[in-house]
C-alpha positions in Angstrom: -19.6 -10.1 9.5 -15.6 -9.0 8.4 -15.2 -7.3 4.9 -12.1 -9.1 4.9 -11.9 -12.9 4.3 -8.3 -14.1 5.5 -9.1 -18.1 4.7 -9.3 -18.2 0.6 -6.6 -16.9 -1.6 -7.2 -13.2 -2.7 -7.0 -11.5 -5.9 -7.4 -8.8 -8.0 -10.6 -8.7 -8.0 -11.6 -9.5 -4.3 -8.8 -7.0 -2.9 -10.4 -4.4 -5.1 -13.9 -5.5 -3.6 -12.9 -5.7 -0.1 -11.4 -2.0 -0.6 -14.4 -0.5 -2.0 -16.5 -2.4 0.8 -14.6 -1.0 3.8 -15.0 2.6 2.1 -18.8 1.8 1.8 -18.7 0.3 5.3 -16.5 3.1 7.1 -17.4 6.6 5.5 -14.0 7.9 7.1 -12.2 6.0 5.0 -11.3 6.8 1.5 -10.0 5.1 -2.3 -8.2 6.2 -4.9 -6.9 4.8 -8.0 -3.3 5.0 -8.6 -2.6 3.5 -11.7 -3.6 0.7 -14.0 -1.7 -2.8 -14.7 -0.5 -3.9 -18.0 -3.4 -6.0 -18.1 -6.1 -3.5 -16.8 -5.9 -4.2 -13.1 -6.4 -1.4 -10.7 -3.7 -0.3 -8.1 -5.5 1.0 -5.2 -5.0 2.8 -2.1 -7.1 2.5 1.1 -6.7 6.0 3.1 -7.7 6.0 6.8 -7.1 9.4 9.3 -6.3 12.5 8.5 -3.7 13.3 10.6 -0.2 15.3 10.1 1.8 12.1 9.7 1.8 10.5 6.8 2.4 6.6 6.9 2.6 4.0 4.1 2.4 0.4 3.8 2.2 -1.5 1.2 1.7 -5.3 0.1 1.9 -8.0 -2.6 5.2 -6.2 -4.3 5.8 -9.9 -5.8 3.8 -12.7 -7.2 4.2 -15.4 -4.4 3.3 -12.2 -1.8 -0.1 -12.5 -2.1 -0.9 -13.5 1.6 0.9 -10.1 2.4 -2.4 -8.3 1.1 -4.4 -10.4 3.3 -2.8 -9.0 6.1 -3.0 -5.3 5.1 -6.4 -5.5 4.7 -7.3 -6.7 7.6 -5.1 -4.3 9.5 -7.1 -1.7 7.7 -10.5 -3.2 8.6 -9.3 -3.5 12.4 -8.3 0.3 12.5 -11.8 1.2 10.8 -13.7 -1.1 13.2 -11.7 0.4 16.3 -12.2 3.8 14.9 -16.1 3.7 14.5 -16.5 1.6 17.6 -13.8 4.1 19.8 -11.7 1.3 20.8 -8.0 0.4 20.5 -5.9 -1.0 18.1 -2.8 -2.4 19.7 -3.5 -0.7 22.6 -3.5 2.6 21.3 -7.1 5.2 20.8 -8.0 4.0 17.1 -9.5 7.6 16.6 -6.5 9.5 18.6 -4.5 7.8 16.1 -6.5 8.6 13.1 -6.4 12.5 14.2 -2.6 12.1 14.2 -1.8 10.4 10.9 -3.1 9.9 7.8 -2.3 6.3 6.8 -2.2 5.1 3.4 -2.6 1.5 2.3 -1.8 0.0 -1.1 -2.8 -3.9 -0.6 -1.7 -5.1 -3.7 1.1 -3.3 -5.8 1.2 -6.0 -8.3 -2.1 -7.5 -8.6 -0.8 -9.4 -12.5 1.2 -11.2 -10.9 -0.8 -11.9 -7.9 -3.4 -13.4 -10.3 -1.1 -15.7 -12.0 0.2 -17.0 -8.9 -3.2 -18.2 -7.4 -4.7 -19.2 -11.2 -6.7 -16.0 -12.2 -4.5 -15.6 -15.4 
C-alpha cells in the first residue's frame, strides 16, 4: 500500500506523516527537523543515500505550490521502494545511485501557507 497518497490535498500535517512513515518504512532513510514555522509547523527534510554528491530538491516554496510536495514525496517513496527492492528508478540502479549521492528532500518549505491554501488555517 504507498505511504504517499497523491489524490487528496496535502498538508502540514500529512507531509510530516508521510515523512516520518517512509523513515519507519525504509530504515535507510533518514529525518531531520530544520526549523519551525511562525505558527509551529515543522520544516522537514527526507535524506536518502549516502553518497559523495550532495543533491537538493525542494517543494511547496509558495502557498498555491502545494501539489509540488506531492510530487517530491512520491519521488522519494519510488527511490526508497527501488532501493529496498534493487530495482531502477528512471532506469538507473536505485541503490548504485544511493552509494553515489546523498539526496536531500524538503517537501514542504512553507507548510503556513500551504495550510491556508487548502483550508487548514
Amino acid at each position: 500500500m504507498p505511504i504517499v497518497n497523491t489524490q487528496v490535498p496535502i498538508t502540514a500535517e500529512s507531509c510530516d506523516r508521510m515523512i516520518q512513515e517512509i523513515v519507519r518504512t525504509y530504515p535507510f532513510c533518514r529525518s531531520e527537523l530544520l526549523a519551525s514555522t511562525a505558527f509551529q509547523r515543522p520544516i522537514r527534510t527526507l535524506v536518502i543515500g549516502q553518497g559523495p554528491r550532495k543533491v537538493i530538491y525542494s517543494a511547496a516554496h509558495h502557498a498555491n505550490e502545494w501539489i509540488t510536495a506531492l510530487v517530491l514525496l512520491k519521488f522519494a517513496e519510488d527511490l526508497a521502494e527501488a532501493i529496498a527492492s534493487g530495482g531502477k528508478i528512471f532506469g538507473v540502479d536505485a541503490n548504485t545511485l544511493s552509494q553515489r549521492a546523498t539526496i536531500y528532500m524538503v517537501p514542504m518549505v512553507d507548510p503556513d501557507g500551504v495550510d491556508l491554501v487548502v483550508g487548514e488555517i
